[in-house]
C-alpha positions as CSV (number, residue, x, y, z in Angstrom):
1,X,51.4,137.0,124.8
2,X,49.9,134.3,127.5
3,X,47.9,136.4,129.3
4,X,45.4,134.5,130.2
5,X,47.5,131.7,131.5
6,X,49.2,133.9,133.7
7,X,45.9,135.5,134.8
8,X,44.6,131.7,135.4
9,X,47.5,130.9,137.6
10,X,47.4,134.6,139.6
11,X,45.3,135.0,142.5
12,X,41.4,136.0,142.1
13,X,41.9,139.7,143.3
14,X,42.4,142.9,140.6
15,X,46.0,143.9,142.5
16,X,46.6,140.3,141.6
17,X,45.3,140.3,138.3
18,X,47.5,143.5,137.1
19,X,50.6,142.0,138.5
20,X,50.2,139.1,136.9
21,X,49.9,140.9,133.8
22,X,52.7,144.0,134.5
23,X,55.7,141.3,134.4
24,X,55.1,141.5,130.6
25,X,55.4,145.5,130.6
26,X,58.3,146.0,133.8
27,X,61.2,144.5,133.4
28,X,64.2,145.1,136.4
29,X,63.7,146.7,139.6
30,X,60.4,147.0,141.0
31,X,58.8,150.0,141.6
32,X,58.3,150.7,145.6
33,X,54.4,152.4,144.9
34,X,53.2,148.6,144.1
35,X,51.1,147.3,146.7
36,X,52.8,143.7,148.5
37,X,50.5,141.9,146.2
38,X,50.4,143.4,142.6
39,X,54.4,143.2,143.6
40,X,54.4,139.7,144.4
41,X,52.1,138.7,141.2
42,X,54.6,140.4,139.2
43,X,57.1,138.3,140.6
44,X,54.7,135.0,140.0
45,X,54.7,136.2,136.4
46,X,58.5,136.2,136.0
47,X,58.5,132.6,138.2
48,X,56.5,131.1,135.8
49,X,58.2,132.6,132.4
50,X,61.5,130.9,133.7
51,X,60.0,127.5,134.9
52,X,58.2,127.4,131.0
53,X,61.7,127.9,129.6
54,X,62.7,124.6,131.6
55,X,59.4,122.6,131.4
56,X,59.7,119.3,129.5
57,X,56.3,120.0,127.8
58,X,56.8,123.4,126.9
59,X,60.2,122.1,125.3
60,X,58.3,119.0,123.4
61,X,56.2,121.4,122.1
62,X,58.5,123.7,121.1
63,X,60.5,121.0,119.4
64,X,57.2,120.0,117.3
65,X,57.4,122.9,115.7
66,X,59.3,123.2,112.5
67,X,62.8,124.9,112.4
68,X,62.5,127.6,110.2
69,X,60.6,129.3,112.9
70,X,64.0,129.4,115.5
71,X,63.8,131.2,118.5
72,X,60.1,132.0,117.5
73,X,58.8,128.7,118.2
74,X,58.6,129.6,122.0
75,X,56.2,132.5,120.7
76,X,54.1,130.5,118.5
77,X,53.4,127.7,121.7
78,X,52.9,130.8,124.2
79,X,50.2,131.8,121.4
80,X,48.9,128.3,120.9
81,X,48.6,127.3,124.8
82,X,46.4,130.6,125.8
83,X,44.5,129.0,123.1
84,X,44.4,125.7,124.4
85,X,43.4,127.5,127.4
86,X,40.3,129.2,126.3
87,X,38.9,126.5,124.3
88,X,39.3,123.6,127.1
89,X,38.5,126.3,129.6
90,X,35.9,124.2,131.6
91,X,38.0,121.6,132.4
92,X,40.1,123.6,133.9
93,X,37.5,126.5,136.3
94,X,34.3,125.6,137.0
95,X,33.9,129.4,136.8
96,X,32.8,130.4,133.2
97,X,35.6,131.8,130.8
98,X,32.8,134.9,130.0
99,X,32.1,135.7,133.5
100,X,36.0,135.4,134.2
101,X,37.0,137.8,131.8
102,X,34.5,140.5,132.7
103,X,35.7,140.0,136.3
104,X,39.3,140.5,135.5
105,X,38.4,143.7,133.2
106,X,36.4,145.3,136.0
107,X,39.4,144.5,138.7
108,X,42.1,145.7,135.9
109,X,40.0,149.1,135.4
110,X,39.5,149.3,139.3
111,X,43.5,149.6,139.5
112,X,44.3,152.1,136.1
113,X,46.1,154.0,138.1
114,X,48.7,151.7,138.8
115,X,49.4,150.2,135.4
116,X,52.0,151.2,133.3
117,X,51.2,153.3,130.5
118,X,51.5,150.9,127.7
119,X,48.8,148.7,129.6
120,X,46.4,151.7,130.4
121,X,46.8,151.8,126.4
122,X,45.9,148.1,125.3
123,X,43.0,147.9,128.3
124,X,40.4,149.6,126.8
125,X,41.0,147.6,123.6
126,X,41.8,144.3,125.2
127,X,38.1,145.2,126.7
128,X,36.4,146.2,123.6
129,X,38.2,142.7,121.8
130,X,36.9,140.6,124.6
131,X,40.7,139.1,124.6
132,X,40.3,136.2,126.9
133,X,37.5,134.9,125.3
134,X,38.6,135.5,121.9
135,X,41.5,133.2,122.0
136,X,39.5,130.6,121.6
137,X,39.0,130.7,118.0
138,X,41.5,130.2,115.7
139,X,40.9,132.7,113.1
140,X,41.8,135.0,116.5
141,X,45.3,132.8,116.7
142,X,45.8,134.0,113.2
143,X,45.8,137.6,113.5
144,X,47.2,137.6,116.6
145,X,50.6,135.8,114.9
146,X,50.2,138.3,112.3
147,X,50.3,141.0,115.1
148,X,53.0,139.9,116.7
149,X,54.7,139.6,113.2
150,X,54.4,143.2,112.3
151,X,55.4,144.4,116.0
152,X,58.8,141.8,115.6
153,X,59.5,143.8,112.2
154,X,58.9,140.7,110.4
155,X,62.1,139.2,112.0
156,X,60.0,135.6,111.8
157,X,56.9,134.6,109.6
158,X,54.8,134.3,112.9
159,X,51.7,134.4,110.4
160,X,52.6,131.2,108.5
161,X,53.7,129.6,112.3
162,X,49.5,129.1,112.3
163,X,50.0,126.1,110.3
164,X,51.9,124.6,112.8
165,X,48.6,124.9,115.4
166,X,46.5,122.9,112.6
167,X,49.4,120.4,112.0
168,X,50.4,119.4,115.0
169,X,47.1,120.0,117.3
170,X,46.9,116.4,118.8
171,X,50.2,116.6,120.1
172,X,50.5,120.4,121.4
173,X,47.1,120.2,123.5
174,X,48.7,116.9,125.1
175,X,51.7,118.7,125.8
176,X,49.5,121.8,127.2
177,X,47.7,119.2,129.0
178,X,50.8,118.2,131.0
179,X,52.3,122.0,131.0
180,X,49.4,122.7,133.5
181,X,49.8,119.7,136.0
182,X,53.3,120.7,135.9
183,X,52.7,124.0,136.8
184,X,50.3,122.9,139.5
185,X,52.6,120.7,140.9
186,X,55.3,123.5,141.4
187,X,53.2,126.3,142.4
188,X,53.7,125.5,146.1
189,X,57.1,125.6,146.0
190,X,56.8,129.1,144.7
191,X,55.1,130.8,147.3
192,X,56.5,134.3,147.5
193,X,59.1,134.5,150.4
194,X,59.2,138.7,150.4
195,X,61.4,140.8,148.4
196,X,64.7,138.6,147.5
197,X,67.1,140.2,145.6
198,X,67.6,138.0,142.8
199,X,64.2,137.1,142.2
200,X,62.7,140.8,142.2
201,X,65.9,143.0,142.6
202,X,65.8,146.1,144.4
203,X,62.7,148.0,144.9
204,X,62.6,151.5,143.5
């Protein structure tokens, strides 16, 4: 759902680039044909996942949101910060979102054959959809909550979270504003150490 925060934080390489995006399509062990570095992106991804259920700006946000929308509140702000992302792009690469994205398609298509079949799926439309870009707009933020609605069986009114982007805006892009120097602080600390057990578990 945040891919392109994860893809901001990954290495500049396409092994990096479809680990970084694999953590949201493998879950468990590890599968030994990985190259060391898609391994250890995918491994990044989950890193980061767990700090953002502890971060004290992912959790204000969160709490901005209204109720009703329980557990889906951590959704909507995963949704609203790869927005965040896109739009206030140049603050954070001097590299230009466009050329960015076409470099991560080109590196993701360069290593198909070691994505998981879901994401050899959603490529060629996450391509055609310009993705990365796309986020920035918010009529995009709205049918991508609507998306995610349907694919949750309608378990939480994702589509009417949108509201929540236009009411609390301000206070959520201050909050993603923070999220990232958090992240940048603690991304040292995470530098991959090898294969530990209850990080990655056991290679397969």
């Amino acid at each position: 759902m945040n891919y392109l925060a994860h893809l901001y934080f990954s290495a500049p390489t396409p092994l990096a680039w479809a680990g970084s995006l694999l953590g949201d399509f493998i879950k468990g062990p590890v599968p030994s044909r990985f190259p060391d570095e898609l391994a250890m992106h995918l491994w990044l991804h989950r890193r980061l996942d767990s700090y953002t259920v502890a971060s004290p700006s992912f959790q204000r946000s969160r709490n901005r949101l209204d109720p009703r929308f329980r557990y889906a509140r951590s959704v909507l702000v995963d949704v609203f910060y790869d927005h965040f992302l896109a739009r206030n792009w140049g603050q954070y690469s001097q590299q230009p979102l466009e050329e960015f994205a076409q470099q991560v398609y080109r590196g993701l298509q360069d290593c198909f054959d070691l994505l998981t079949e879901p994401l050899q799926l959603q490529l060629p439309r996450m391509i055609e959809h310009d993705w990365l870009t796309s986020y920035q707009h918010p009529d995009v933020v709205q049918r991508v909550l609507e998306r995610l609605e349907e694919r949750l069986k309608h378990k939480f009114p994702l589509a009417e979270g949108f509201i929540e982007l236009e009411r609390w805006q301000p206070g959520l892009e201050r909050d993603f504003a923070d999220f990232i120097l958090e992240v940048q602080q603690q991304m040292p600390a995470w530098q991959w150490p090898g294969f530990v057990s209850n990080e990655m578990g056991e290679r397969t």
